[in-house]
N, C-alpha and C positions, 0 to 999 in steps of 0.2 A: 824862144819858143819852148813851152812846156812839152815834156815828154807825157806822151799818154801811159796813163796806170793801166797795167794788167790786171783784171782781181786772181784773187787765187783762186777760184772754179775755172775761170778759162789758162791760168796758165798749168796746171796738176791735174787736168779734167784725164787727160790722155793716158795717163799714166795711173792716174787712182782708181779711174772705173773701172778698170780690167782687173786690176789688183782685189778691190772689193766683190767682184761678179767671181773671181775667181776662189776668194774669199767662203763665201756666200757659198758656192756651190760644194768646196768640201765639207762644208757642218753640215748640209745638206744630204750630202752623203754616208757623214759619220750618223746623222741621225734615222737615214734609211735603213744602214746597216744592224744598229742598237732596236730598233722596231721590227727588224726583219727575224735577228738571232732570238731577241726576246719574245714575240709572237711565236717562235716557232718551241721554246721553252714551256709557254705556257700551255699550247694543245698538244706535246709531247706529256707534260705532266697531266692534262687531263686524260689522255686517253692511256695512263697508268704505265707509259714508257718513261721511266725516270734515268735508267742509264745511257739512253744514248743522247748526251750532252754535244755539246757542238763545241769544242774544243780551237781555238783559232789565236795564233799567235800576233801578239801585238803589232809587230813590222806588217803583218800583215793586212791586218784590222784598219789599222792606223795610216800605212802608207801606201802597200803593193794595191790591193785593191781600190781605194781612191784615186789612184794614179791611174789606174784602166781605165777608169771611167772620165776622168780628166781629158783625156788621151782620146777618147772614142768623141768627146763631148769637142773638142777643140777640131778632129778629125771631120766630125760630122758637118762641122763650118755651123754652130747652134751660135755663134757668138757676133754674128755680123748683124750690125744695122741694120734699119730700114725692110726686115722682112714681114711679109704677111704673119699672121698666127697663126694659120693652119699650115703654112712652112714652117715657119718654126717648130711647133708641135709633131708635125713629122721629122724633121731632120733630129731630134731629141728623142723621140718614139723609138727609131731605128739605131740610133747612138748608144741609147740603154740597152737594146736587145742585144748589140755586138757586145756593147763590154759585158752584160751577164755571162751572155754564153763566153766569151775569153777567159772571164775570170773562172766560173765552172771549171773551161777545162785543164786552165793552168794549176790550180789549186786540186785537181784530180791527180793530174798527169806530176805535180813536184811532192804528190802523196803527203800535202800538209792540214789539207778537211778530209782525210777516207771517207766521211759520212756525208761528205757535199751531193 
């Protein structure tokens, strides 16, 4: 009796979507962040405030604050099947709003943005 073939989509499905979705949503955030600091660069220089630059350190950039939002995002349960879209879109909505405000006030309160 032959053994029945697994294909590789069902047997990695388990293990590479999450990985991808999680993937996916830190570019996602590193390119929130680069649009966020850079938008705010831009109407700082138009409105002829050139020195108050927004100054942020790489671990930060790069890890602390994506990790918040990781964290709020996995907290918030935004990664479960089978959900509506306007579930979804809420449980995401309310996700982002914690981790702003956490990131805000951690980055206040360890005095690494003074200008946050």
């Amino acid at each position: 009796m032959a053994n029945p073939s697994i294909s590789f989509t069902d047997r990695y499905s388990s293990t590479l979507q999450p990985l991808l979705l999680l993937a996916t949503d830190y570019l996602a955030i590193i390119i929130a962040e680069w649009c966020a600091v850079g938008g705010r660069d831009i109407v700082l220089e138009l409105l002829g405030r050139k020195n108050d630059w927004f100054e942020l350190n790489n671990f930060y950039f790069y890890l602390f604050v994506p990790l918040i939002f990781m964290v709020f995002l996995h907290w918030g349960r935004t990664y479960i099947r089978l959900l509506s879209i306007g579930e979804m879109i809420r449980r995401t909505f309310y996700s982002v709003i914690y981790a702003i405000v956490v990131s805000i006030v951690v980055l206040f309160i360890a005095g690494k943005a003074p200008v946050v």
